[in-house]
PDB file with SEQRES, HELIX, SHEET and CRYST1 records, atoms N, CA, C and O in Angstrom:
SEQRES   1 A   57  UNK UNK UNK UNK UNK UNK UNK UNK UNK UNK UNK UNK UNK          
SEQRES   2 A   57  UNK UNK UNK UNK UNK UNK UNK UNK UNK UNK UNK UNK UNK          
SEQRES   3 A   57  UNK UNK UNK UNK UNK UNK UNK UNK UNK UNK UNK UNK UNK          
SEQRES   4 A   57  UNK UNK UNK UNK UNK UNK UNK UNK UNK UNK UNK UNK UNK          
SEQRES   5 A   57  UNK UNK UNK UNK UNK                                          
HELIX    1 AA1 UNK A   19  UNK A   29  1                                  11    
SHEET    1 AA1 2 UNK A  35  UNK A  42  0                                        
SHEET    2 AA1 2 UNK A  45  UNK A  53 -1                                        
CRYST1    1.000    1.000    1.000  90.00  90.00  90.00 P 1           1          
ATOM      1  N   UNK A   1     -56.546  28.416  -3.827  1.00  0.00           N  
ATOM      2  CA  UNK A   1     -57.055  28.881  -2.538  1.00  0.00           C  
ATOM      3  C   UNK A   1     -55.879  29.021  -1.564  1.00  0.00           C  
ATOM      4  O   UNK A   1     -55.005  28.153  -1.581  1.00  0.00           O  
ATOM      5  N   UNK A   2     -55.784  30.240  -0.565  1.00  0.00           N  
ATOM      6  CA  UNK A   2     -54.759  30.351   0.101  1.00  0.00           C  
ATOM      7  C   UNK A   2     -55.124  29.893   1.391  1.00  0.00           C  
ATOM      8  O   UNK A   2     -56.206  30.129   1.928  1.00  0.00           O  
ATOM      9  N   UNK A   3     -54.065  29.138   1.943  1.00  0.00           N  
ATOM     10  CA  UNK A   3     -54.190  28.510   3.790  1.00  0.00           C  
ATOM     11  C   UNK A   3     -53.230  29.457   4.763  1.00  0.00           C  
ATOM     12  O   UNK A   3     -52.113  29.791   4.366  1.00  0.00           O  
ATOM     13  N   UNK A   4     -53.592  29.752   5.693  1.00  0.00           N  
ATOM     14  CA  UNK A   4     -52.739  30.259   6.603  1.00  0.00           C  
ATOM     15  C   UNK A   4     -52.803  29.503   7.070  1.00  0.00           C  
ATOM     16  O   UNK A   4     -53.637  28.605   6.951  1.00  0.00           O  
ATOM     17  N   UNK A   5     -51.440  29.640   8.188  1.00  0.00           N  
ATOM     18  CA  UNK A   5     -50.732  28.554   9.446  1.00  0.00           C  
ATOM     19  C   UNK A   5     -51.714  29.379  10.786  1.00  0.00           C  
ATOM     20  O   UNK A   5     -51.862  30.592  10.931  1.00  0.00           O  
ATOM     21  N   UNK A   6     -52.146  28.529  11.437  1.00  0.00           N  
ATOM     22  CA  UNK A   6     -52.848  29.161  12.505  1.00  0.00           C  
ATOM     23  C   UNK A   6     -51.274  29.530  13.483  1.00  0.00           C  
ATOM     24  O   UNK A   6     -50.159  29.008  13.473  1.00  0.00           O  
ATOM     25  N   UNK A   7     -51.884  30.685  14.269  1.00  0.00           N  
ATOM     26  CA  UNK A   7     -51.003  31.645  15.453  1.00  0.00           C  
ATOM     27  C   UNK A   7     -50.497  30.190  16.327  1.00  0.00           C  
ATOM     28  O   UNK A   7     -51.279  29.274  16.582  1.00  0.00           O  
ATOM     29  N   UNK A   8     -48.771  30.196  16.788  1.00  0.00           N  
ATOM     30  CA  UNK A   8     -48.754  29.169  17.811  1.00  0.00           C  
ATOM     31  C   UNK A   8     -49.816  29.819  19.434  1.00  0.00           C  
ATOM     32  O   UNK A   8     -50.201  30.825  20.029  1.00  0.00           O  
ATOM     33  N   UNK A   9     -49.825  28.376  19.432  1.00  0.00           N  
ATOM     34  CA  UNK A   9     -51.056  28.394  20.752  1.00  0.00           C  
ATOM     35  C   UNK A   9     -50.087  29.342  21.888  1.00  0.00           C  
ATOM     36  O   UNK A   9     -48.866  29.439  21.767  1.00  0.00           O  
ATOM     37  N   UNK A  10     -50.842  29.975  22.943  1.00  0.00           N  
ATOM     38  CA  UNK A  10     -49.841  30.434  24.326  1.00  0.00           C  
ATOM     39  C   UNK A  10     -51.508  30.362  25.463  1.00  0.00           C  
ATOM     40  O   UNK A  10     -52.501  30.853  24.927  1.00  0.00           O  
ATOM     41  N   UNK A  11     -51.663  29.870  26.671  1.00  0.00           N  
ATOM     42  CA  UNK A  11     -52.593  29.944  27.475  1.00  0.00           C  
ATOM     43  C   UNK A  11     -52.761  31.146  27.886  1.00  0.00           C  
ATOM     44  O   UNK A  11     -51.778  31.611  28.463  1.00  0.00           O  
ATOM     45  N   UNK A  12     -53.745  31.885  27.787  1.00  0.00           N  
ATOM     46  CA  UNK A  12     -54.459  32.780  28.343  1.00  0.00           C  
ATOM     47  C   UNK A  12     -53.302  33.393  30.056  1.00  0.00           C  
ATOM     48  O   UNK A  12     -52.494  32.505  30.329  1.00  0.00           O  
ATOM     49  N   UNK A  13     -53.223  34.362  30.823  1.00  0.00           N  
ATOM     50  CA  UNK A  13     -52.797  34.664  31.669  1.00  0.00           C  
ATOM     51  C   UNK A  13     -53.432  34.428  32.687  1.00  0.00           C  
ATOM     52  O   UNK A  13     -53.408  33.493  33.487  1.00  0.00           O  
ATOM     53  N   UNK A  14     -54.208  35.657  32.586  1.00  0.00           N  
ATOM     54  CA  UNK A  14     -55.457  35.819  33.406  1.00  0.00           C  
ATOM     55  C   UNK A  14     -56.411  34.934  33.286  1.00  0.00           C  
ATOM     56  O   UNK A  14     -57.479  35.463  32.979  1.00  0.00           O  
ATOM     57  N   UNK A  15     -56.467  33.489  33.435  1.00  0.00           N  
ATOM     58  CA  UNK A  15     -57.311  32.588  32.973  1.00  0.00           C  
ATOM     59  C   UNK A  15     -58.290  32.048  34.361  1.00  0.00           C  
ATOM     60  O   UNK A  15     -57.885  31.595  35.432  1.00  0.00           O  
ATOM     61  N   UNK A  16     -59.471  32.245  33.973  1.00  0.00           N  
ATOM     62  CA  UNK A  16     -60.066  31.658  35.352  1.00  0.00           C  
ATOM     63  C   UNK A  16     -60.569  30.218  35.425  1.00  0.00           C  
ATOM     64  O   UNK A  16     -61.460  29.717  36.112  1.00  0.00           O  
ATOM     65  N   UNK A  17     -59.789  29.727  34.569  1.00  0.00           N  
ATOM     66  CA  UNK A  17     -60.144  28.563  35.078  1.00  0.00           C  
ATOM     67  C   UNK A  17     -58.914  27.707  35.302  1.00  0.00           C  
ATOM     68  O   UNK A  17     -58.667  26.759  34.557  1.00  0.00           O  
ATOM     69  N   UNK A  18     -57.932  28.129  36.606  1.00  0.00           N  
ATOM     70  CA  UNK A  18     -56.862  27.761  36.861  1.00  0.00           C  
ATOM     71  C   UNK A  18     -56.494  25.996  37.387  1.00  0.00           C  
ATOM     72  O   UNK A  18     -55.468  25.361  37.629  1.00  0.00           O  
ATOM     73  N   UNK A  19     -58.154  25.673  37.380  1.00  0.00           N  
ATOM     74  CA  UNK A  19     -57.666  24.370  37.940  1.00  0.00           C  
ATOM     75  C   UNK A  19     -57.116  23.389  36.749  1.00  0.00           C  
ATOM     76  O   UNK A  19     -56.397  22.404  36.916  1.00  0.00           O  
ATOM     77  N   UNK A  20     -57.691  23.955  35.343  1.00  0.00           N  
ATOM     78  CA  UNK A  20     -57.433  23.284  33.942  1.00  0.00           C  
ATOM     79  C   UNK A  20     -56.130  23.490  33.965  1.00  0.00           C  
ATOM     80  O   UNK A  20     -55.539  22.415  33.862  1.00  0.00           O  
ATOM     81  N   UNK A  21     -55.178  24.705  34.085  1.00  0.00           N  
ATOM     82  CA  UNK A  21     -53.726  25.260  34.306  1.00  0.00           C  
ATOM     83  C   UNK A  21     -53.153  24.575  35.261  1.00  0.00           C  
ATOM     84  O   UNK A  21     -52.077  24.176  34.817  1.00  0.00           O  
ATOM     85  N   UNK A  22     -53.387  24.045  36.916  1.00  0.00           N  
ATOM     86  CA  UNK A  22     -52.720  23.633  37.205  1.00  0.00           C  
ATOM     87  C   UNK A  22     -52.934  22.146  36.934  1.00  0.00           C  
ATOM     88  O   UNK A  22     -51.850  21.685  37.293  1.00  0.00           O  
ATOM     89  N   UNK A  23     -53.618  21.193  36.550  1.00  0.00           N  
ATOM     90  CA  UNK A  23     -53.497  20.108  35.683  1.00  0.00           C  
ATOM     91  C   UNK A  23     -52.595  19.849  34.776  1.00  0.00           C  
ATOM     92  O   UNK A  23     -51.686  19.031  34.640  1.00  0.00           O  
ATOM     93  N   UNK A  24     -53.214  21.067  33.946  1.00  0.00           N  
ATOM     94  CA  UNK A  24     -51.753  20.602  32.420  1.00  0.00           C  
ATOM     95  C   UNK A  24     -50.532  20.873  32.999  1.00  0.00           C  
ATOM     96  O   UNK A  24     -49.550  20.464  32.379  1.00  0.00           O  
ATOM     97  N   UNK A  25     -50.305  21.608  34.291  1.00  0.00           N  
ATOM     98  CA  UNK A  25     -48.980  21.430  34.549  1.00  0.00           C  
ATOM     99  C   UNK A  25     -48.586  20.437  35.654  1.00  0.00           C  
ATOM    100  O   UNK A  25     -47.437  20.401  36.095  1.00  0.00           O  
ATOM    101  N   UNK A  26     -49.685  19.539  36.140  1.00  0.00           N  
ATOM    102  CA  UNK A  26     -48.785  18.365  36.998  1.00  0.00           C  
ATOM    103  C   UNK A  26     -48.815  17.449  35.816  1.00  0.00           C  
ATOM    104  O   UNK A  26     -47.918  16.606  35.829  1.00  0.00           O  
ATOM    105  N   UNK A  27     -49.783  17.406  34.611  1.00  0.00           N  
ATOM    106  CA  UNK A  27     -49.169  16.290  33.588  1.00  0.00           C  
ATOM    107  C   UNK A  27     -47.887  16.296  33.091  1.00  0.00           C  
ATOM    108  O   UNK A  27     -47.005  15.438  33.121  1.00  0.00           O  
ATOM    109  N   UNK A  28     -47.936  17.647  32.528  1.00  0.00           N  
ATOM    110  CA  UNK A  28     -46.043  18.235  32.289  1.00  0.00           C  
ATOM    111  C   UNK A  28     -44.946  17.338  32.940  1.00  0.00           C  
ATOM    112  O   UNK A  28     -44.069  16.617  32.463  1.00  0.00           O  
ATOM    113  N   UNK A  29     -45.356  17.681  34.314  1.00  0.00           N  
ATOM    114  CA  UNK A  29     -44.328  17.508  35.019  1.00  0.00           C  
ATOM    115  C   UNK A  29     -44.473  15.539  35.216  1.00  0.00           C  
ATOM    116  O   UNK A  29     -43.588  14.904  35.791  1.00  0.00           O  
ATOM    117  N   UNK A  30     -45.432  15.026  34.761  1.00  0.00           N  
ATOM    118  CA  UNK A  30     -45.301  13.342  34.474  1.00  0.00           C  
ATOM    119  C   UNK A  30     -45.271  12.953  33.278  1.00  0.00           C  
ATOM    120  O   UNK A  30     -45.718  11.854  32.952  1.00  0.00           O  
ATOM    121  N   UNK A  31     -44.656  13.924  32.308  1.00  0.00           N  
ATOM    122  CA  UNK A  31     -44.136  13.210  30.958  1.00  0.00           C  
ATOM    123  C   UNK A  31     -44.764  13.560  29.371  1.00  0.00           C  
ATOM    124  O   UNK A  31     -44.515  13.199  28.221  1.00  0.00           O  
ATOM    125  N   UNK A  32     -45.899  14.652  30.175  1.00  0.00           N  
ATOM    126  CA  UNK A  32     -46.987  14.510  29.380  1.00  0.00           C  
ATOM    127  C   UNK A  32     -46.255  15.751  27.830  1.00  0.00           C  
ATOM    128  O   UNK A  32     -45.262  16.238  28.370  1.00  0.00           O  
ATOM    129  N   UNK A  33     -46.303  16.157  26.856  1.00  0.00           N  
ATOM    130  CA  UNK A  33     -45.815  16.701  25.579  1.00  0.00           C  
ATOM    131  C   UNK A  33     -47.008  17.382  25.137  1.00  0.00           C  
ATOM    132  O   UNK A  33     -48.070  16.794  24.933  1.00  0.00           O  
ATOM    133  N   UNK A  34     -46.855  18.468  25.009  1.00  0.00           N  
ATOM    134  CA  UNK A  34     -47.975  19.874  24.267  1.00  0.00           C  
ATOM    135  C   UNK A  34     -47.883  19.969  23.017  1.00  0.00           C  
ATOM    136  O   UNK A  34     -47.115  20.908  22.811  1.00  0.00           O  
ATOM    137  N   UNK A  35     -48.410  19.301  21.532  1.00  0.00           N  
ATOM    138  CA  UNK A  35     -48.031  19.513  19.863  1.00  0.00           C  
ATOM    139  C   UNK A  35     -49.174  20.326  19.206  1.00  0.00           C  
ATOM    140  O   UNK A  35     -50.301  19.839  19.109  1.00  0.00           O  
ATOM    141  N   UNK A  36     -48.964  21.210  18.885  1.00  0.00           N  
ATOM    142  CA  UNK A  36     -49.598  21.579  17.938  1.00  0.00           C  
ATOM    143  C   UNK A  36     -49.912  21.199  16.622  1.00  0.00           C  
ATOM    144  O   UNK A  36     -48.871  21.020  15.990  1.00  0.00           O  
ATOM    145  N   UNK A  37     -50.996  20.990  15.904  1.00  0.00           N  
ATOM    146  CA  UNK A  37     -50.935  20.600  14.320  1.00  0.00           C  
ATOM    147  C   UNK A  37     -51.918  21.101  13.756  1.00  0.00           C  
ATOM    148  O   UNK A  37     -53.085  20.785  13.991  1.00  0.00           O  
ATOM    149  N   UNK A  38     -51.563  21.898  12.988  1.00  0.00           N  
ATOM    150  CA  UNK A  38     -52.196  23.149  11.634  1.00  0.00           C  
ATOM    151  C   UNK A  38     -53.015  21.693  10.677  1.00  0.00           C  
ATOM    152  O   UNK A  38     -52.446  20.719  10.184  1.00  0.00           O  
ATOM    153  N   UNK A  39     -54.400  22.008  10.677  1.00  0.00           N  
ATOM    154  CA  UNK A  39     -54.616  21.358   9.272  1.00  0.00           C  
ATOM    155  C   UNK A  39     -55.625  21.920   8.450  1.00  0.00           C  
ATOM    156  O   UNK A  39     -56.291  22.842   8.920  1.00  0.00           O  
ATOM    157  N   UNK A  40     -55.879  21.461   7.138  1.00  0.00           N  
ATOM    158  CA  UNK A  40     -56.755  21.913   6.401  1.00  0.00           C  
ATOM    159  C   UNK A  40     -57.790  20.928   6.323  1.00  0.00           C  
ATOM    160  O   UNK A  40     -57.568  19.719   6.253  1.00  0.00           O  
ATOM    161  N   UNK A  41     -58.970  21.477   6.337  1.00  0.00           N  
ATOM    162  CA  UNK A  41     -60.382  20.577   6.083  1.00  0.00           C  
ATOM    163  C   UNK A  41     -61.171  21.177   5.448  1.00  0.00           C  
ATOM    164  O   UNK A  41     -61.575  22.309   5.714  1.00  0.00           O  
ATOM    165  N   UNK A  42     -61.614  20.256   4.187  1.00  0.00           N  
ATOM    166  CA  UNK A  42     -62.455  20.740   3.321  1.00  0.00           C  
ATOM    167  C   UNK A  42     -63.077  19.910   2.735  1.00  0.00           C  
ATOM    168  O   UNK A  42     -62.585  18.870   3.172  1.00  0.00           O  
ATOM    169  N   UNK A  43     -63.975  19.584   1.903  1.00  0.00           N  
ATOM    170  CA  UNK A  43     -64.931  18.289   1.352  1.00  0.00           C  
ATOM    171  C   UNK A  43     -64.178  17.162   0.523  1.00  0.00           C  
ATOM    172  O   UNK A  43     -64.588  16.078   0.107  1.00  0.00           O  
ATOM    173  N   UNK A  44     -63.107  17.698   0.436  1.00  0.00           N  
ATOM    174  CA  UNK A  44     -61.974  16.352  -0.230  1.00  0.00           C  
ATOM    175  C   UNK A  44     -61.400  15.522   1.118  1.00  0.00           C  
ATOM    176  O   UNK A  44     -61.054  14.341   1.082  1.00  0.00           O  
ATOM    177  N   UNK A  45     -61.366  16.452   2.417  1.00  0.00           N  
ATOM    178  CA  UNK A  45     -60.536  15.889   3.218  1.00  0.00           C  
ATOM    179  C   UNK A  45     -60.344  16.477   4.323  1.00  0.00           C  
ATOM    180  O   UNK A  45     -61.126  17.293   4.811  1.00  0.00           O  
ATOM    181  N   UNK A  46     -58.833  15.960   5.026  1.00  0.00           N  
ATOM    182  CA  UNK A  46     -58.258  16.609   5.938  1.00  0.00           C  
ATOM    183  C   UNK A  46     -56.431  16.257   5.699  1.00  0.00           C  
ATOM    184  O   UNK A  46     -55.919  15.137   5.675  1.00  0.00           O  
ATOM    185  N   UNK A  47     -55.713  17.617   5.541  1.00  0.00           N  
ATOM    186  CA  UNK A  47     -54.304  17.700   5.305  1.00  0.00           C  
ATOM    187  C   UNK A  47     -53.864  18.347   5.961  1.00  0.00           C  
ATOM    188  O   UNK A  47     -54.118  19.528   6.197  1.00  0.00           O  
ATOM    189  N   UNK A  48     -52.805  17.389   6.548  1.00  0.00           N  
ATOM    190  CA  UNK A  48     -51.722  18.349   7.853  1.00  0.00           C  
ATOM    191  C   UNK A  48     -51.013  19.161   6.517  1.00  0.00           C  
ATOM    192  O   UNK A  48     -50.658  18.868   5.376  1.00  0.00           O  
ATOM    193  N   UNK A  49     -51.046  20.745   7.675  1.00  0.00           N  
ATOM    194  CA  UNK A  49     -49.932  21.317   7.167  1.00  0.00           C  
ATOM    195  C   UNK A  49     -49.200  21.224   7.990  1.00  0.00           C  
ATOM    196  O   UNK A  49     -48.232  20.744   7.400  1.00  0.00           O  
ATOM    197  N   UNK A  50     -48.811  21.383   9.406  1.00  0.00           N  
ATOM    198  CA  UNK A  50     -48.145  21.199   9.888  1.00  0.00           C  
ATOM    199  C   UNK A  50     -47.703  21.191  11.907  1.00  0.00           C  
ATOM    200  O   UNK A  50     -48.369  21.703  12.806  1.00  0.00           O  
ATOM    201  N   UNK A  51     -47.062  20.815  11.961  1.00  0.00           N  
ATOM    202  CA  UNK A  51     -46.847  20.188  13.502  1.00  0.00           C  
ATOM    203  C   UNK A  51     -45.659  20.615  14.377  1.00  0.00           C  
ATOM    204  O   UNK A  51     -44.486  20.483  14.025  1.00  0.00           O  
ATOM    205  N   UNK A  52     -46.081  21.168  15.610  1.00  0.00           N  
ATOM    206  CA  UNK A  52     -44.642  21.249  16.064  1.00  0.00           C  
ATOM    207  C   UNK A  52     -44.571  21.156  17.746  1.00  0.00           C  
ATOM    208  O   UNK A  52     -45.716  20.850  18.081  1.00  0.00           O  
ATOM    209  N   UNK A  53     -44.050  21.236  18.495  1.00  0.00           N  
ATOM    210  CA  UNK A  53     -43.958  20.773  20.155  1.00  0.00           C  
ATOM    211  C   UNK A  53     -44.251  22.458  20.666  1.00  0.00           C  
ATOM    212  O   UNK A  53     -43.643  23.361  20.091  1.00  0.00           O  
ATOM    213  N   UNK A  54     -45.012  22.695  21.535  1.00  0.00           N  
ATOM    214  CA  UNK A  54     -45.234  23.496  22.664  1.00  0.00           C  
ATOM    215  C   UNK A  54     -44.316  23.719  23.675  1.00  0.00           C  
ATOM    216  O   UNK A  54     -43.534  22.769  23.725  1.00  0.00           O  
ATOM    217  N   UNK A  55     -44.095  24.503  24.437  1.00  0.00           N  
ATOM    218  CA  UNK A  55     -43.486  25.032  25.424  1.00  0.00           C  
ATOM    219  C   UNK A  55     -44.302  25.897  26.410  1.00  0.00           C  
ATOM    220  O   UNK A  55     -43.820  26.932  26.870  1.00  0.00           O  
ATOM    221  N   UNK A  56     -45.491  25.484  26.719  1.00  0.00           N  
ATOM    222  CA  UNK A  56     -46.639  26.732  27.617  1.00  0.00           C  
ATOM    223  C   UNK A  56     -45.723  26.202  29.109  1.00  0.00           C  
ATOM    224  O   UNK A  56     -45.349  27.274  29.585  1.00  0.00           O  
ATOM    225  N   UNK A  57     -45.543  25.806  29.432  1.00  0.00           N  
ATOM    226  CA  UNK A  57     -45.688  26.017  31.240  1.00  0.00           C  
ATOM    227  C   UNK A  57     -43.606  25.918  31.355  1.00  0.00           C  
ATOM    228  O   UNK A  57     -43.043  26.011  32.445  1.00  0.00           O  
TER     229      UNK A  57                                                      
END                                                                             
């Protein structure tokens, strides 16, 4: 069976719900880290494929 890597994440532009946007960016700015992690789930389980750090704001 074949897995794709899901698309890295990027926030919406035009997003209307800016108060969620300016949140994640006063956490940012107190330390807070954006990771992404790809996994697979299926009736055996759940397996990271894989993980990596964000850069949105």
């Amino acid at each position: 069976m074949l897995y794709l890597q899901a698309p890295i994440f990027s926030p919406p532009i035009d997003n209307p719900k800016e108060k969620i946007i300016k949140a994640a960016k006063k956490a940012k700015e107190k330390g807070l880290e954006n990771w992404q992690i790809n996994l697979k789930i299926n009736k055996q389980g759940i397996e990271l494929l894989d993980y990596f750090k964000l850069n949105l704001f």
